[in-house]
C-alpha positions in Angstrom: 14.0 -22.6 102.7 13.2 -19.0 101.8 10.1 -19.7 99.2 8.8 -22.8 101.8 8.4 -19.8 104.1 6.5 -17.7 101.8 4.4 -20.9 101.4 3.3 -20.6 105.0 3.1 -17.0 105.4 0.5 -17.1 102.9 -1.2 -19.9 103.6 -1.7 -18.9 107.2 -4.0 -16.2 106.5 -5.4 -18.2 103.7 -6.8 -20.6 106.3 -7.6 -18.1 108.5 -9.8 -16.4 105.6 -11.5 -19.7 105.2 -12.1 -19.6 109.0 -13.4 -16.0 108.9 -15.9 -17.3 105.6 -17.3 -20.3 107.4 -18.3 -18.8 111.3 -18.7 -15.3 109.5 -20.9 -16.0 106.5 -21.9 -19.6 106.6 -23.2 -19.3 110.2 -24.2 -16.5 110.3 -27.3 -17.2 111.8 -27.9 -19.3 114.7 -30.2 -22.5 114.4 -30.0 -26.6 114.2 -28.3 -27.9 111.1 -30.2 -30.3 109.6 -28.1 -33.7 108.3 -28.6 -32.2 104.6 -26.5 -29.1 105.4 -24.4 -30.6 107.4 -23.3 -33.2 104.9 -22.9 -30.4 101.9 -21.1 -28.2 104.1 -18.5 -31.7 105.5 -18.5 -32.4 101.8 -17.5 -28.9 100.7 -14.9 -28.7 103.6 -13.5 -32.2 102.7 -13.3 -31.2 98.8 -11.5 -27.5 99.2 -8.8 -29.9 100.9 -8.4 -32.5 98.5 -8.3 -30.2 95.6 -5.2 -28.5 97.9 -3.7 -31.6 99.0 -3.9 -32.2 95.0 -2.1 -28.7 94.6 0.5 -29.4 97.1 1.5 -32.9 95.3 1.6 -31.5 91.9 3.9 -28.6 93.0 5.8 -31.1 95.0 6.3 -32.6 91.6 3.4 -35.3 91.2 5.1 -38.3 91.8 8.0 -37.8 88.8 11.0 -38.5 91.3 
């Protein structure tokens, strides 16, 4: 119970960071997306969580139960 709670203490601000990055530094500047940049930026966003839902099942244990 006590390191699950770590886990989400840390990744709370993590996603909040991510949040801060993307309106903050992605957007910075106010104009129509074109369907280029808004596929990259869907296909960065979906990525970022794979590769953590990747994280989360290896430290899970990866399937070895």
């Amino acid at each position: 119970m006590g390191s699950s709670l770590w886990l989400w203490v840390g990744f709370n601000p993590f996603v909040l960071g991510l949040l801060a990055l993307d309106l903050g530094v992605f957007h910075r500047r106010a104009h129509a997306i074109s369907k280029k940049e808004a596929l990259v930026g869907s296909l960065f966003w979906i990525a970022l969580s794979l590769l953590f839902n990747l994280r989360v099942w290896r430290f899970r244990g990866g399937g070895n139960r």
